[in-house]
VOGU-3710 file (C-alpha; in Angstrom, 3 decimals, decimal comma):
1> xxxxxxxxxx> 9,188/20,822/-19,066  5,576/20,966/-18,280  4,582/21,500/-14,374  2,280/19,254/-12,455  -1,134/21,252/-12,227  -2,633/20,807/-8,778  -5,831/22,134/-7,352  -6,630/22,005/-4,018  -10,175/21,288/-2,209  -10,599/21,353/1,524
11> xxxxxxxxxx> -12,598/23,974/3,359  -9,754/24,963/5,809  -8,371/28,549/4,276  -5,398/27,638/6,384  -4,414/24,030/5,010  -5,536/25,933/0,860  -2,937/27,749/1,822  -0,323/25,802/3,467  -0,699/23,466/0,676  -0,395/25,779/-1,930
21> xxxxxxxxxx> 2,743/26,999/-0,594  4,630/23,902/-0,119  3,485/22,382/-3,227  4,491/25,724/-4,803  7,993/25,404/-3,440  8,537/22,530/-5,762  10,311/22,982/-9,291  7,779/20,840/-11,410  4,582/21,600/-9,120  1,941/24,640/-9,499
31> xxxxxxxxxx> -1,132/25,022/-7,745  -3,740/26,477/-10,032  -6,626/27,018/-7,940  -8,340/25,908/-4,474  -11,647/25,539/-3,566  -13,715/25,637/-0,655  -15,911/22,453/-1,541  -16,932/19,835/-4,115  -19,276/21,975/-6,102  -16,672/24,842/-6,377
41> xxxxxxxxxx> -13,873/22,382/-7,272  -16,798/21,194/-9,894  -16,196/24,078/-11,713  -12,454/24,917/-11,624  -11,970/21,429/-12,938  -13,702/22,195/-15,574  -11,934/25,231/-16,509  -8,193/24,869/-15,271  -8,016/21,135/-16,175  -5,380/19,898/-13,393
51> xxxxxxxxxx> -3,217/17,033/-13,203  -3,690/15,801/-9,888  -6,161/16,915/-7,531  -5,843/16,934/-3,418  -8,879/16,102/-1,608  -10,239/16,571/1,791  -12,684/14,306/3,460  -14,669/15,847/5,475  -16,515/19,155/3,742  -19,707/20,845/3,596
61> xxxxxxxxxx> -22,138/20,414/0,853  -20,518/17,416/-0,266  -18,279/15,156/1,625  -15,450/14,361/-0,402  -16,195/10,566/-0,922  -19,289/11,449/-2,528  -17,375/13,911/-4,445  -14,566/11,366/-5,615  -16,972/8,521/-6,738  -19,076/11,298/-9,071
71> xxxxxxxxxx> -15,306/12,324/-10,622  -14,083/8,797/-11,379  -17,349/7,786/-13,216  -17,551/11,226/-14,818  -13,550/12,266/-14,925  -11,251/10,015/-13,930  -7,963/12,016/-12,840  -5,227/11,581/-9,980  -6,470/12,110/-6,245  -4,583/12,584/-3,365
81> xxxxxxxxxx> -6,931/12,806/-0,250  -6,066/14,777/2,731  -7,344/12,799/5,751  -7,209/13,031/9,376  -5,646/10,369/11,861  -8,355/9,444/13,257  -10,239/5,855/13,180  -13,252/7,344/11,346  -11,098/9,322/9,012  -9,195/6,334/8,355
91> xxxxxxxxxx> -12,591/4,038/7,128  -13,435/7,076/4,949  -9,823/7,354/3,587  -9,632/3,727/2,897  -13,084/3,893/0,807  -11,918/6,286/-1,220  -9,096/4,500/-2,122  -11,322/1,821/-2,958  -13,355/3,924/-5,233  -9,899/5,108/-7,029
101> xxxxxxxxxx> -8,054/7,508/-4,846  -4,436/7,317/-5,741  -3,006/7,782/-1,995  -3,266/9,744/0,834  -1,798/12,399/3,156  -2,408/12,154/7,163  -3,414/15,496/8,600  -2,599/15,727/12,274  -5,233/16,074/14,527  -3,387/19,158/16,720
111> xxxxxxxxxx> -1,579/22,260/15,954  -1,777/22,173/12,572  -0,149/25,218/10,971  3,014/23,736/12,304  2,679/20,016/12,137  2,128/20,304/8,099  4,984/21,699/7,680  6,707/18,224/8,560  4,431/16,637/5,645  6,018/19,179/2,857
121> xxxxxxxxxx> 8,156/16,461/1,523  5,644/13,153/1,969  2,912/16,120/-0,192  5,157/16,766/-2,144  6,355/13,406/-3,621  2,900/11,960/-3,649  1,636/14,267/-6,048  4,575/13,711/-8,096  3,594/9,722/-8,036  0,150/10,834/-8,622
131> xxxxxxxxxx> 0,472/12,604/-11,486  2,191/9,189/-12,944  -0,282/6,944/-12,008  -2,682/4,459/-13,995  -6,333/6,027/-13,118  -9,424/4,200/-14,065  -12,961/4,870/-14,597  -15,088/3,690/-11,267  -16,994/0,667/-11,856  -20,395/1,430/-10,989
141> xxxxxxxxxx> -20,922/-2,326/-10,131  -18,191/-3,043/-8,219  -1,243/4,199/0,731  6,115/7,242/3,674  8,563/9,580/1,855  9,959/11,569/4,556  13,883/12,413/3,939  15,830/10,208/5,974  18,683/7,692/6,141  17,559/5,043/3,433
151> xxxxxxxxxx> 18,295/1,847/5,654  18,133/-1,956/4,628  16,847/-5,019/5,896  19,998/-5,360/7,599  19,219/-2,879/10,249  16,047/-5,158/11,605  17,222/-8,944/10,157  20,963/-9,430/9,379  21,436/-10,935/6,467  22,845/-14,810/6,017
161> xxxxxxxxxx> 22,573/-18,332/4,157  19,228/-19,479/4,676  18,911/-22,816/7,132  18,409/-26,026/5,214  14,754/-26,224/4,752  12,360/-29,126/4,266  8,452/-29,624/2,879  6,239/-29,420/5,273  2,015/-28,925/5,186  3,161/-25,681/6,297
171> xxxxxxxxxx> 2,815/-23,388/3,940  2,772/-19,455/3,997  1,538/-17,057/1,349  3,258/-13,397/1,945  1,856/-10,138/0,487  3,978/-6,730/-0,104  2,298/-3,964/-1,950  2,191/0,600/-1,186  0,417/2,738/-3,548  -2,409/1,474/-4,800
181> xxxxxxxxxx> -1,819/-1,744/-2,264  -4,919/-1,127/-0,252  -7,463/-2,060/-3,250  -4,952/-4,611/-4,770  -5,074/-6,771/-1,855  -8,680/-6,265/-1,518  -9,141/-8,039/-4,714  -6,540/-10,378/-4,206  -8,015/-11,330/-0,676  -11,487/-11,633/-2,591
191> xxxxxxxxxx> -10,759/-14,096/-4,798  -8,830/-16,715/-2,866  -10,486/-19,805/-0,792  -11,237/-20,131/2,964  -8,646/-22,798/2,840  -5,509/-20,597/1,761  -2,334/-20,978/3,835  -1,562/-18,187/6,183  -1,145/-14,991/4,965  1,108/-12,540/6,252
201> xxxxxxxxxx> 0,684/-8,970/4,735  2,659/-5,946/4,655  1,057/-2,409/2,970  2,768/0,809/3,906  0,321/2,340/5,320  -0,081/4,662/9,006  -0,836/3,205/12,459  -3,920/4,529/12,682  -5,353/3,085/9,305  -3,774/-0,355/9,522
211> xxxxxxxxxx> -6,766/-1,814/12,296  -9,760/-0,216/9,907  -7,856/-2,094/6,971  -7,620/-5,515/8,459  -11,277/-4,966/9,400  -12,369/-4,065/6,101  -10,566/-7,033/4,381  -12,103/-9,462/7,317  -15,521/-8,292/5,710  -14,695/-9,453/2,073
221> xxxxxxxxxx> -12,412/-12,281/2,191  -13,800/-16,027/2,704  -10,727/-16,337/5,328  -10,255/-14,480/8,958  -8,396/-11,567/8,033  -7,110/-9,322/10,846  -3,944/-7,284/12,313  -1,042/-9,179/13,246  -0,057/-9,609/17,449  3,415/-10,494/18,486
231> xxxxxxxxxx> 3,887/-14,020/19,218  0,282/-15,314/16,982  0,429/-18,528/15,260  0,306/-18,406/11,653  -2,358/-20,680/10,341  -4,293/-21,910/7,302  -7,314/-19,725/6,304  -6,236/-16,514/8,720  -5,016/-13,187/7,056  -2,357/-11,524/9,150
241> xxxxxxxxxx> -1,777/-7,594/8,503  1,324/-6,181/9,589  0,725/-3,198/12,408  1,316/0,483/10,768  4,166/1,020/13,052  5,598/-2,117/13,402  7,811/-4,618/10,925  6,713/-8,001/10,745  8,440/-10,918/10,262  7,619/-14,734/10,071
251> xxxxxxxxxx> 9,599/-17,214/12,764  9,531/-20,972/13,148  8,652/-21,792/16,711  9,125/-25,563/17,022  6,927/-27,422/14,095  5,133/-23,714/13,221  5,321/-20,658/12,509  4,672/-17,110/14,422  4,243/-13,587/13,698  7,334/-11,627/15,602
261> xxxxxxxxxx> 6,617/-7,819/16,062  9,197/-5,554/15,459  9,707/-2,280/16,423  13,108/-1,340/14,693  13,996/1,968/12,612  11,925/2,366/9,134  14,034/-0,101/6,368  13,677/1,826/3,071  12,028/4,784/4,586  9,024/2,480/5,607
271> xxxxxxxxxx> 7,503/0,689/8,526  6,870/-2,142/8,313  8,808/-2,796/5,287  8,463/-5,716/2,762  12,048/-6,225/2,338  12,396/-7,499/6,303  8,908/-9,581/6,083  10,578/-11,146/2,814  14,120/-11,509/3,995  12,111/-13,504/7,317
281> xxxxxxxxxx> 10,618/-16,091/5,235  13,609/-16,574/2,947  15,674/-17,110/5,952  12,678/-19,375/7,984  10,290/-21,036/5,331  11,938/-20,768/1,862  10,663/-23,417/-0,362  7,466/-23,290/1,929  6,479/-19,960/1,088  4,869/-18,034/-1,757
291> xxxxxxxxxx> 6,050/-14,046/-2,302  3,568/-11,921/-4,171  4,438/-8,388/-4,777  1,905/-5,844/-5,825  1,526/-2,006/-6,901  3,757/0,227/-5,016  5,804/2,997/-5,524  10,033/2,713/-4,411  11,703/-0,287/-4,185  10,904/-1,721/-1,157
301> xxxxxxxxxx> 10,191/-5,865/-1,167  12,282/-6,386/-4,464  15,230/-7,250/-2,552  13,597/-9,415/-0,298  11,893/-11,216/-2,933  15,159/-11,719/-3,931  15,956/-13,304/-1,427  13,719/-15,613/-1,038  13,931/-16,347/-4,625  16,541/-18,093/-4,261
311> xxxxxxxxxx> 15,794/-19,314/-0,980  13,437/-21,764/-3,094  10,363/-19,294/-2,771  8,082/-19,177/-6,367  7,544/-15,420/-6,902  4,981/-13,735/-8,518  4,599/-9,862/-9,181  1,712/-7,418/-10,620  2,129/-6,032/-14,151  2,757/-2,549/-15,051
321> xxxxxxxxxx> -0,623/-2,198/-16,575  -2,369/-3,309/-13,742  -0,528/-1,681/-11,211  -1,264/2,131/-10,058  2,423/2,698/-9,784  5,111/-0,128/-10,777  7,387/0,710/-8,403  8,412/-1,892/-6,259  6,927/-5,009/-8,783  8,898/-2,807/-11,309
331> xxxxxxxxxx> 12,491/-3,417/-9,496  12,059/-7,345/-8,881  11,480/-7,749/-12,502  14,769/-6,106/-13,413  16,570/-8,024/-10,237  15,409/-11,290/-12,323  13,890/-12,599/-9,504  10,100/-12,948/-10,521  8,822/-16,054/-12,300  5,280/-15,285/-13,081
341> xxxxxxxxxx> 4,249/-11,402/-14,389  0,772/-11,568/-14,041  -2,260/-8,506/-14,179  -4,228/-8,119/-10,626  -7,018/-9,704/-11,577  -4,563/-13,455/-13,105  -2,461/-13,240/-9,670  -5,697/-14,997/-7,272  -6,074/-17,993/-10,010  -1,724/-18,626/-9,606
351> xxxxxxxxxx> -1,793/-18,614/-5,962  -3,873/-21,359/-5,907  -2,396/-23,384/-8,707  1,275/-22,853/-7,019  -0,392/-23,766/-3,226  -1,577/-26,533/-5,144  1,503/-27,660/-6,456  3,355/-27,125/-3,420  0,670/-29,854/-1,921  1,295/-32,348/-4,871
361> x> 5,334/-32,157/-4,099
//
């Protein structure tokens, strides 16, 4: 079987090589080159024709934005980036997944030779996603896998019959979504009216990029989009974004509904997870709600949308063709607990026909 063919860009000789020789530890991975900047990495492309390429942000000559939105007009291939944790590292990372950057890697900001070493296996199994994904050209007019205990929703929310519910003008629209999740909800968010019920949102994505993300979406959606506080109402036309290290789940308090914090172990390797924002609403709205699930890798949410599936919940996931990796839409279709399959760009115009209908009954 054919290895994954990886080059590596970042002007640090000491992450080339640290890279190289974790991803080179790896069965079905070799590096085949490394270069020192975008117009080096130019060239090798050219000649070693990878399968996935890691990217750092922050180089001379070229920065690597610049560098990424050249290759997806001009060569569209898998990206990684390799950014720092750090709020303007995050902006920059989460540009470049809007201009078609697959995911991401966090490089720590201290004591580096021995803090990537804890990333091997996160590196490792991103560029194996990568090298799967669904890459587009860039429209010139227009992101955790660390080995651990695999836990379930049960270690945050125990599971149990949902309470009788009843129809309220309460209504809450919840969002799950990982690789590829950052642009997906962008254009989700884009599309939808100033008058869309609450939205609570959960991406898998680090603490230091969720803040820059909620700000980014509050500058293209037509409601108030921002991260979610313990304890906030939940109201119409305000976007709530779940905290990078912290679940989130909906509860009723008296006639409405709340954001509740959690601070719990990772459910299905991730934090927050979509399985415990799900298994919240199937257990406190039901009928009320509206689960979405988009592009992601693993199976985290498909449970939970379970759940509230047949808590009374329509469900609606992103297509394989659509999605960058059909991951976690992938396993709710086979639990049989999606009604509506829809591509990215259909799943804006069925939120507001199902809020619609919700409002009619």
């Amino acid at each position: 079987m054919a290895k994954i063919k990886v080059l590596i860009v970042d002007d640090s000789a000491l992450v080339r090589q640290m890279l190289t020789e974790m991803l080179n530890s790896a069965p079905d991975i070799e590096v085949v080159g490394a270069a020192h900047d975008p117009i080096m990495a130019r060239d090798k492309i050219k000649t070693l024709n990878p399968d996935v390429l890691t990217l750092d942000v922050e180089m001379p000559r070229m920065d690597g934005v610049t560098f990424l939105g050249n290759l997806m007009r001009l060569r569209p291939m898998p990206v990684v980036m390799v950014s720092s944790l750090t709020e303007k590292g995050a902006d920059i990372t989460l540009e470049a997944l809007e201009l078609g950057a697959v995911d991401f890697v966090s490089k720590p900001k201290t004591d580096l030779a021995h803090s990537l070493e804890g990333y091997a296996d996160e590196i490792i199994e991103k560029v194996r996603i990568a090298s799967k994904a669904r890459v587009r050209p860039l429209d010139v007019n227009r992101v955790d896998m660390r080995p651990s205990e695999r836990l379930t929703a049960d270690a945050i929310l125990a599971k149990k019959k949902a309470a009788k519910h009843f129809k309220t003008t309460d209504r809450i629209l919840a969002i799950g979504a990982s690789t590829g999740g950052t642009e997906a909800i962008k254009e989700v968010l884009m599309q939808l009216p100033p008058d869309t019920p609450g939205t609570v949102i959960s991406q898998h994505i680090p603490e230091a990029f969720s803040g820059p993300f909620a700000n980014r979406m509050n500058g293209v959606s037509a409601m108030t989009v921002c991260e979610a506080t313990d304890g906030q109402h939940i109201v119409t036309g305000h976007v709530y974004i779940a905290p990078g290290n912290r679940h989130l789940l909906v509860e009723r308090d008296g006639a409405r509904f709340i954001c509740r914090l959690n601070n719990g172990p990772e459910v299905n390797r991730h934090k927050p997870s979509v399985d415990v924002m799900f298994r919240s609403l199937a257990q406190n709205v039901g009928p009320n709600a509206i689960s979405v699930i988009l592009t992601g890798m693993g199976n985290d949410g498909a449970a939970g949308m379970h759940e509230m599936h047949e808590a009374g919940s329509p469900t609606v996931a992103q297509d394989e063709k659509s999605s960058v990796v059909w991951g976690m839409p992938g396993e709710a279709v086979k639990l049989g607990c999606v009604d509506s399959v829809l591509s990215l760009n259909n799943i804006p115009d069925k939120i507001i026909e199902l809020v619609k209908g919700m409002a009619r009954g």
